[in-house]
C-alpha positions as a printed Julia matrix, in Angstrom:
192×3 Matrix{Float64}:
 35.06    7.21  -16.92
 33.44    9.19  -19.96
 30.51   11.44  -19.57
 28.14    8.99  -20.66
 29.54    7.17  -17.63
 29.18    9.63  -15.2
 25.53   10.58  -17.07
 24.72    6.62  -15.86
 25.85    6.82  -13.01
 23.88    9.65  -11.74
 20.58    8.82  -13.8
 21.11    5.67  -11.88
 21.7     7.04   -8.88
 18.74    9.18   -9.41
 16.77    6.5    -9.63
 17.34    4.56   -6.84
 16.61    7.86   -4.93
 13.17    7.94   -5.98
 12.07    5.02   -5.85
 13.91    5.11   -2.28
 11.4     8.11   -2.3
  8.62    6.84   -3.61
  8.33    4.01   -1.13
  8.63    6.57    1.71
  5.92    8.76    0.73
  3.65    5.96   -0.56
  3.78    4.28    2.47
  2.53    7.33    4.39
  0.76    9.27    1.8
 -0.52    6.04   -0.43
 -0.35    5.88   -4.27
 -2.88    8.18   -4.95
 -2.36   10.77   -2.35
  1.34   11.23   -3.62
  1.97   13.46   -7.02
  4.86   13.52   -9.58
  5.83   16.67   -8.59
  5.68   15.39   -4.46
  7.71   12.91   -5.96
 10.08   15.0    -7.93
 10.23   17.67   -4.95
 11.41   14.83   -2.49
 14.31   14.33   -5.03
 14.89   18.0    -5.61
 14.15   17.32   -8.84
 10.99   18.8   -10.78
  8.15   16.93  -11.02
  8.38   16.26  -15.08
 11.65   15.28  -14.47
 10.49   12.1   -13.12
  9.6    11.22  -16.2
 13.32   11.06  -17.55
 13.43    7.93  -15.15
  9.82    6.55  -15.47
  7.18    6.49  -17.69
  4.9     6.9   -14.89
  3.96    7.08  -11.61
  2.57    3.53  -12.01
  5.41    2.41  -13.42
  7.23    3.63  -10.25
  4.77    1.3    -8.07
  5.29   -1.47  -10.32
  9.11   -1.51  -10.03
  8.82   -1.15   -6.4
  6.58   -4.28   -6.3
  7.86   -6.38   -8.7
 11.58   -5.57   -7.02
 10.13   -6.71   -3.8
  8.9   -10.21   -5.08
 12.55  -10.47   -6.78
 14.44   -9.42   -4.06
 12.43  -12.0    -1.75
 12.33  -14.69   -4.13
 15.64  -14.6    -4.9
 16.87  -14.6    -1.04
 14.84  -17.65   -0.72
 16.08  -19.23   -3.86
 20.0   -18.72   -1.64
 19.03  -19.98    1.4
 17.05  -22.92    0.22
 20.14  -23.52   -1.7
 22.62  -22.89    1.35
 21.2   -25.34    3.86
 21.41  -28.71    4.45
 17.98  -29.65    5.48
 14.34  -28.86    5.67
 14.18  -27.62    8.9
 16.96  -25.66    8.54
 15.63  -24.2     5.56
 12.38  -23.26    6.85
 14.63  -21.8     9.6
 16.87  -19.71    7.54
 13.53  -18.78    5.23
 11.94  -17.09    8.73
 15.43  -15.48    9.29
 15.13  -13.74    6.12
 11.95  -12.89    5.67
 11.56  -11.45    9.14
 15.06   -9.35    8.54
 13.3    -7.54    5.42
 10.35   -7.18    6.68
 11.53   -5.28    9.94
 14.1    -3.63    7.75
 11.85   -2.47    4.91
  8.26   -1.67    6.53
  7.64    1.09    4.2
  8.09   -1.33    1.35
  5.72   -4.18    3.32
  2.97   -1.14    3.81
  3.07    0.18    0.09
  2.71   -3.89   -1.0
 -0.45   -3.98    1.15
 -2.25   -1.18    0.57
 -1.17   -0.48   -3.16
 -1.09   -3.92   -4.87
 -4.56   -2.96   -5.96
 -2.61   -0.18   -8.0
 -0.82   -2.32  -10.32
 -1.72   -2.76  -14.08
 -3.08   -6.42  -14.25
  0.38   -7.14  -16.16
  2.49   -5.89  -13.15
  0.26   -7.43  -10.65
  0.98  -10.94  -12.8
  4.39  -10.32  -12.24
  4.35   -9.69   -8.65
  1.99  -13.08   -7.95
  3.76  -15.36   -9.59
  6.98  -13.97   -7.59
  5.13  -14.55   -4.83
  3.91  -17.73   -5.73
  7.33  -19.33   -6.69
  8.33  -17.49   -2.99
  5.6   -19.63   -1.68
  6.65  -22.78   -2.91
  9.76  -22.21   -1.62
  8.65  -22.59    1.98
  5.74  -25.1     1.41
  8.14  -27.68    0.4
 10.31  -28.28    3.41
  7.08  -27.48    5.33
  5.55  -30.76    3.71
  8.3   -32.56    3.86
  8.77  -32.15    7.53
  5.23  -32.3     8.43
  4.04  -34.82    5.84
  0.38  -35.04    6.6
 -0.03  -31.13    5.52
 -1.88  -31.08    1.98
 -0.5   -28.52   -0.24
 -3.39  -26.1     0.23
 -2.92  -26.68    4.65
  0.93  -25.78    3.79
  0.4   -22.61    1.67
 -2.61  -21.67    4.31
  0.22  -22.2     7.22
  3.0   -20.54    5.37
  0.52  -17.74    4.53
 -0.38  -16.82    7.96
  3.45  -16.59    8.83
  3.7   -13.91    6.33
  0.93  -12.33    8.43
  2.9   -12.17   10.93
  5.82  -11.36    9.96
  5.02   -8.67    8.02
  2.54   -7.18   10.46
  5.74   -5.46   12.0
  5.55   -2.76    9.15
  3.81   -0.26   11.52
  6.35   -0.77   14.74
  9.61   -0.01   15.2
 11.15   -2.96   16.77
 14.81   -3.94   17.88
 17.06   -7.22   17.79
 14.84   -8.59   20.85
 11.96   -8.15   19.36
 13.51   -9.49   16.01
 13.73  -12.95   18.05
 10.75  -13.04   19.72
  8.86  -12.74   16.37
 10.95  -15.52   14.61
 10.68  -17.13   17.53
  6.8   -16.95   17.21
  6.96  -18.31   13.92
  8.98  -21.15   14.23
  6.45  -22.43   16.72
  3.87  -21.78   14.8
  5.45  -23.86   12.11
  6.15  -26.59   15.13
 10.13  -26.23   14.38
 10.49  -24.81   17.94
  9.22  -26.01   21.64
Protein backbone atom coordinates (compact mmCIF):
# COMPACT_ATOMS: atom_id res chain seq x y z
CA UNK A 1 0.00 0.00 0.00
CA UNK A 2 1.13 3.64 -1.16
CA UNK A 3 1.21 6.56 1.15
CA UNK A 4 -1.97 7.82 0.08
CA UNK A 5 -3.08 4.43 1.37
CA UNK A 6 -1.67 4.47 4.55
CA UNK A 7 -2.72 8.54 4.67
CA UNK A 8 -6.55 6.82 4.36
CA UNK A 9 -6.17 4.58 6.42
CA UNK A 10 -5.21 6.57 9.36
CA UNK A 11 -7.46 9.72 8.47
CA UNK A 12 -9.98 6.99 8.60
CA UNK A 13 -8.99 5.56 11.47
CA UNK A 14 -8.87 8.93 12.96
CA UNK A 15 -12.13 9.35 12.38
CA UNK A 16 -13.79 6.65 13.72
CA UNK A 17 -11.83 7.59 16.94
CA UNK A 18 -13.58 10.71 17.33
CA UNK A 19 -16.59 10.21 16.63
CA UNK A 20 -15.99 7.02 19.00
CA UNK A 21 -15.01 10.15 21.12
CA UNK A 22 -17.43 12.35 20.50
CA UNK A 23 -20.25 10.06 21.51
CA UNK A 24 -18.43 9.44 24.84
CA UNK A 25 -18.08 12.88 25.89
CA UNK A 26 -21.43 14.04 24.48
CA UNK A 27 -23.17 11.64 26.28
CA UNK A 28 -21.71 12.85 29.59
CA UNK A 29 -20.77 16.34 28.85
CA UNK A 30 -23.78 17.08 26.11
CA UNK A 31 -23.24 18.89 22.77
CA UNK A 32 -22.73 22.10 24.05
CA UNK A 33 -20.73 21.46 27.11
CA UNK A 34 -18.05 19.59 24.91
CA UNK A 35 -15.38 21.86 22.74
CA UNK A 36 -13.30 21.10 19.58
CA UNK A 37 -10.35 21.21 21.36
CA UNK A 38 -12.09 18.60 24.35
CA UNK A 39 -12.70 16.84 21.34
CA UNK A 40 -9.36 17.02 19.70
CA UNK A 41 -7.58 16.48 23.25
CA UNK A 42 -9.56 13.11 23.71
CA UNK A 43 -7.91 12.09 20.34
CA UNK A 44 -4.54 13.53 21.15
CA UNK A 45 -5.03 15.48 18.43
CA UNK A 46 -5.35 19.46 18.55
CA UNK A 47 -8.45 20.88 18.59
CA UNK A 48 -8.25 22.56 14.83
CA UNK A 49 -7.26 19.41 13.77
CA UNK A 50 -10.69 18.20 14.01
CA UNK A 51 -11.45 20.10 11.39
CA UNK A 52 -9.25 17.99 8.86
CA UNK A 53 -12.07 15.32 9.55
CA UNK A 54 -15.20 17.56 10.00
CA UNK A 55 -16.43 20.65 9.07
CA UNK A 56 -17.83 21.03 12.40
CA UNK A 57 -18.70 20.09 15.56
CA UNK A 58 -22.30 19.80 14.27
CA UNK A 59 -21.37 17.97 11.61
CA UNK A 60 -19.81 15.49 14.11
CA UNK A 61 -23.43 15.17 15.86
CA UNK A 62 -25.03 14.78 12.65
CA UNK A 63 -22.92 11.79 11.51
CA UNK A 64 -23.34 10.26 14.80
CA UNK A 65 -27.16 10.52 14.40
CA UNK A 66 -27.76 9.95 11.07
CA UNK A 67 -25.22 6.66 11.47
CA UNK A 68 -27.45 5.56 14.23
CA UNK A 69 -30.79 5.64 12.16
CA UNK A 70 -28.66 3.74 9.32
CA UNK A 71 -27.13 1.37 11.36
CA UNK A 72 -30.71 0.53 12.95
CA UNK A 73 -32.58 0.71 9.89
CA UNK A 74 -30.50 -1.28 8.09
CA UNK A 75 -30.37 -4.22 10.89
CA UNK A 76 -34.04 -4.20 10.63
CA UNK A 77 -34.13 -4.13 6.90
CA UNK A 78 -31.81 -7.97 7.56
CA UNK A 79 -33.84 -9.38 9.95
CA UNK A 80 -37.16 -8.56 8.46
CA UNK A 81 -35.59 -10.09 5.49
CA UNK A 82 -34.12 -13.24 7.42
CA UNK A 83 -37.28 -14.56 9.03
CA UNK A 84 -39.96 -16.46 8.07
CA UNK A 85 -42.84 -14.87 9.77
CA UNK A 86 -44.31 -11.95 11.56
CA UNK A 87 -43.89 -13.00 14.84
CA UNK A 88 -40.66 -14.03 14.34
CA UNK A 89 -39.80 -10.86 12.92
CA UNK A 90 -41.09 -8.74 15.55
CA UNK A 91 -39.05 -11.22 17.65
CA UNK A 92 -35.77 -10.90 15.98
CA UNK A 93 -36.59 -6.83 15.62
CA UNK A 94 -36.66 -6.77 19.82
CA UNK A 95 -33.45 -8.95 19.70
CA UNK A 96 -31.75 -6.32 17.86
CA UNK A 97 -32.81 -3.38 18.98
CA UNK A 98 -32.39 -4.30 22.62
CA UNK A 99 -28.61 -5.67 21.72
CA UNK A 100 -27.69 -1.96 20.48
CA UNK A 101 -29.27 -0.30 22.75
CA UNK A 102 -27.56 -2.07 25.83
CA UNK A 103 -24.42 -2.11 23.75
CA UNK A 104 -24.35 1.53 22.65
CA UNK A 105 -26.01 3.66 25.63
CA UNK A 106 -23.79 6.52 25.04
CA UNK A 107 -25.06 6.65 21.49
CA UNK A 108 -29.01 6.15 22.82
CA UNK A 109 -28.20 9.22 25.47
CA UNK A 110 -26.53 11.66 22.85
CA UNK A 111 -29.85 10.76 20.40
CA UNK A 112 -32.05 11.93 23.30
CA UNK A 113 -30.74 14.75 24.61
CA UNK A 114 -29.00 16.21 21.38
CA UNK A 115 -31.47 15.58 18.51
CA UNK A 116 -32.52 19.12 19.23
CA UNK A 117 -28.86 19.94 17.96
CA UNK A 118 -29.21 18.92 14.50
CA UNK A 119 -29.51 21.37 11.49
CA UNK A 120 -33.22 20.90 10.34
CA UNK A 121 -31.54 19.05 7.19
CA UNK A 122 -29.77 16.45 9.47
CA UNK A 123 -32.66 16.13 11.74
CA UNK A 124 -34.76 15.22 8.24
CA UNK A 125 -32.39 12.67 7.74
CA UNK A 126 -32.44 11.10 11.02
CA UNK A 127 -36.63 11.02 11.06
CA UNK A 128 -37.21 9.61 8.11
CA UNK A 129 -34.55 6.78 9.20
CA UNK A 130 -36.48 6.44 11.95
CA UNK A 131 -39.61 6.45 10.32
CA UNK A 132 -38.80 3.76 7.63
CA UNK A 133 -37.29 1.87 11.13
CA UNK A 134 -40.78 2.28 12.33
CA UNK A 135 -42.53 0.81 9.63
CA UNK A 136 -40.49 -1.92 9.83
CA UNK A 137 -41.96 -3.15 13.09
CA UNK A 138 -45.57 -1.78 12.62
CA UNK A 139 -46.12 -4.12 9.86
CA UNK A 140 -45.81 -7.55 11.35
CA UNK A 141 -47.31 -5.83 14.45
CA UNK A 142 -50.59 -5.26 12.29
CA UNK A 143 -50.48 -8.13 10.70
CA UNK A 144 -50.43 -10.22 13.77
CA UNK A 145 -52.72 -8.15 15.73
CA UNK A 146 -55.04 -6.99 12.96
CA UNK A 147 -57.43 -4.79 14.82
CA UNK A 148 -54.35 -2.25 15.66
CA UNK A 149 -54.84 0.99 13.38
CA UNK A 150 -51.65 2.23 12.07
CA UNK A 151 -51.42 5.15 14.50
CA UNK A 152 -52.28 2.24 17.80
CA UNK A 153 -49.22 0.23 16.07
CA UNK A 154 -46.66 3.08 15.78
CA UNK A 155 -48.02 4.32 19.46
CA UNK A 156 -47.26 0.48 20.66
CA UNK A 157 -44.05 0.11 18.80
CA UNK A 158 -43.09 3.57 20.14
CA UNK A 159 -43.38 2.83 23.71
CA UNK A 160 -41.13 -0.35 23.16
CA UNK A 161 -38.46 1.91 22.07
CA UNK A 162 -39.08 3.53 25.47
CA UNK A 163 -38.20 0.83 26.93
CA UNK A 164 -35.73 -0.46 25.40
CA UNK A 165 -33.73 2.29 25.17
CA UNK A 166 -34.31 3.47 28.72
CA UNK A 167 -31.32 1.04 29.57
CA UNK A 168 -28.83 3.83 28.35
CA UNK A 169 -28.17 4.93 31.99
CA UNK A 170 -27.61 1.15 33.57
CA UNK A 171 -25.20 -1.16 33.09
CA UNK A 172 -26.93 -4.38 32.65
CA UNK A 173 -25.79 -8.08 31.86
CA UNK A 174 -27.12 -11.09 29.63
CA UNK A 175 -29.96 -11.64 32.43
CA UNK A 176 -31.03 -8.55 32.40
CA UNK A 177 -30.72 -8.50 28.48
CA UNK A 178 -33.70 -11.21 28.69
CA UNK A 179 -35.72 -9.94 31.12
CA UNK A 180 -36.06 -6.65 29.11
CA UNK A 181 -36.84 -8.45 25.75
CA UNK A 182 -38.73 -10.48 27.63
CA UNK A 183 -40.76 -7.37 28.83
CA UNK A 184 -41.27 -6.34 25.46
CA UNK A 185 -42.45 -9.20 23.82
CA UNK A 186 -45.30 -9.19 26.30
CA UNK A 187 -45.97 -6.01 25.88
CA UNK A 188 -46.34 -6.64 22.21
CA UNK A 189 -48.59 -9.91 23.37
CA UNK A 190 -45.91 -12.30 21.45
CA UNK A 191 -45.09 -13.82 24.89
CA UNK A 192 -47.34 -15.34 27.96
Amino acid sequence: MGKAGTARSSAQRTRERLLLEAARMFATRGFHGTSIDDLGAACGISGPSVYKHFGSKDEVLAELLIDIGQRMLDSGQAVVAAVGGDEDALRQLIACHAGFATSEPDLIRVHDRDMANLSAEAAHQVRSRQLAYTRLWVTPLRALRPGLTERQAQIEVHAIFGLLNSTKYSDIGTAARTRLIGMAERALSLAA
